[in-house]
C-alpha positions in Angstrom: -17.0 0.6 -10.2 -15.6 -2.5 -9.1 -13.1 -2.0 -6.4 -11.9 1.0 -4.4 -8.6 2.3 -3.3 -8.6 3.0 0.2 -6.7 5.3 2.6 -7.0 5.1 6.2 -4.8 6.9 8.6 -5.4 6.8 12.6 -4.6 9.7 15.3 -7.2 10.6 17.6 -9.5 10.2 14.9 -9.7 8.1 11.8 -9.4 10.2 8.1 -10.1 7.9 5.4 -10.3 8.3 1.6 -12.3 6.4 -0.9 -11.1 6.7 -4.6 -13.3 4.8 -6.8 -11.9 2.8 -9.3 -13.2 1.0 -12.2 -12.7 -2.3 -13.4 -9.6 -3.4 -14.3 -7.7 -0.4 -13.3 -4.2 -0.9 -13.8 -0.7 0.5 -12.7 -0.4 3.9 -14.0 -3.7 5.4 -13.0 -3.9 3.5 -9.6 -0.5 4.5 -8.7 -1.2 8.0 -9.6 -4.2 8.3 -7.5 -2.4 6.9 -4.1 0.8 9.4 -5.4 -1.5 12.4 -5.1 -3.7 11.5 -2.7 -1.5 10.3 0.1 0.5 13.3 0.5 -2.4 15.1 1.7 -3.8 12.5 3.8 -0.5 11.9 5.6 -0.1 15.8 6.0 -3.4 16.4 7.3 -3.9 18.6 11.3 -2.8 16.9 13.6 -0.5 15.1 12.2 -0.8 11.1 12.0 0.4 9.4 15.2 0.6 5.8 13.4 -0.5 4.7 9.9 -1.9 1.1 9.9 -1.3 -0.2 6.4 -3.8 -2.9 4.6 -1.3 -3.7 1.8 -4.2 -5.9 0.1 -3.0 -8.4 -3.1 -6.6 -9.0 -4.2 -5.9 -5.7 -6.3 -3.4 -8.2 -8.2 -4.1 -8.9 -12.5 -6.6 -11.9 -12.2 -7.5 -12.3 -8.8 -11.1 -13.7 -9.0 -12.7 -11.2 -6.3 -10.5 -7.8 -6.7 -11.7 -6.8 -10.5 -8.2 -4.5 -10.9 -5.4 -5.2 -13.0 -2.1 -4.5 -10.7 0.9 -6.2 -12.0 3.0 -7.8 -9.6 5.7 -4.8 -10.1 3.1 -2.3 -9.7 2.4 -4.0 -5.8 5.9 -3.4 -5.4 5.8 0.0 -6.2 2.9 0.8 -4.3 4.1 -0.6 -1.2 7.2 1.5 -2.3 5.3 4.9 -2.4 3.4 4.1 1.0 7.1 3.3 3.0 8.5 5.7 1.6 6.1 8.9 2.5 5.2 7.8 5.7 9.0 7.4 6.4 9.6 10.8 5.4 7.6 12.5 7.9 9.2 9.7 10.4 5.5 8.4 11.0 5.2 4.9 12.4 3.5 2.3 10.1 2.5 -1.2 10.2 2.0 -3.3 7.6 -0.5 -6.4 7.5 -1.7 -8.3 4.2 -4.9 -8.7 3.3 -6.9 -10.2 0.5 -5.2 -12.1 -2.7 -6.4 -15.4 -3.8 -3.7 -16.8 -6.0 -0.8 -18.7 -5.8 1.5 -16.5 -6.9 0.4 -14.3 -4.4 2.6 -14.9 -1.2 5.7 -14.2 -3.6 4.8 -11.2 -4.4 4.2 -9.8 -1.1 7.8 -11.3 -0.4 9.5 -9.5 -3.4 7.4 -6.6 -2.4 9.2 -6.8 1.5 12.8 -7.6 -0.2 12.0 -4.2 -2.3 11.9 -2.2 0.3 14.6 -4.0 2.3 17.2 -3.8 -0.3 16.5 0.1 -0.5 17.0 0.2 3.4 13.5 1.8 3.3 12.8 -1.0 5.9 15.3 -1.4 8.6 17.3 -4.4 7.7 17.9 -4.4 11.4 13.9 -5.1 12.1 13.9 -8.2 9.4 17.2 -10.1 10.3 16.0 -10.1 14.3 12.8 -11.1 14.0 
């Protein structure tokens, strides 16, 4: 096992998640795991006050200390699946980057953002006034 998904959720306490993952893991199984997992986490008793989201890039294909194999479009749709759940059940969330140790890496965490702008899962309102 080379790297591990992660889920951490805070509300008077702290639930968190590890889901093993081998090396080189790529989209379909890594999304699938954070699709079923999450649900459960987010839906646990008591509910979530706030969700504090490590949306890490070092799970991006080639980065030199992650070991996965997460296309650029498979970030996208992970930070997708995350916005989109917690918004559902109206829980707030921030977001802070982490990890990623390649050029290319800063743009995708910008398309990733415009993603989710563009669906108005972000309020455009937060983005154009800050």
């Amino acid at each position: 096992m080379c790297s591990v998904l992660c889920c951490a959720l805070w509300w008077s306490g702290v639930i968190h998640r590890r889901l093993p993952l081998g090396m080189y893991t790529e989209d379909a199984q890594y999304l699938r795991l954070l699709e079923h997992n999450l649900p459960d986490m987010l839906d646990a008793q008591p509910p979530p006050r706030a969700v504090v989201y490590v949306a890490g890039t070092d799970v991006l294909e080639g980065d030199p200390l992650g070991c996965l194999s997460i296309t650029a479009d498979g970030i996208v749709r992970r930070d997708e699946i995350v916005f989109r759940a917690v918004a559902q059940r109206k829980i707030p969330l921030v977001m802070v980057t982490a990890g990623g140790y390649q050029p290319q890496t800063a743009g995708v965490i910008a398309n990733s953002l415009l993603n989710l702008w563009r669906k108005e899962i972000i309020d455009r309102n937060v983005i154009s006034n800050a």
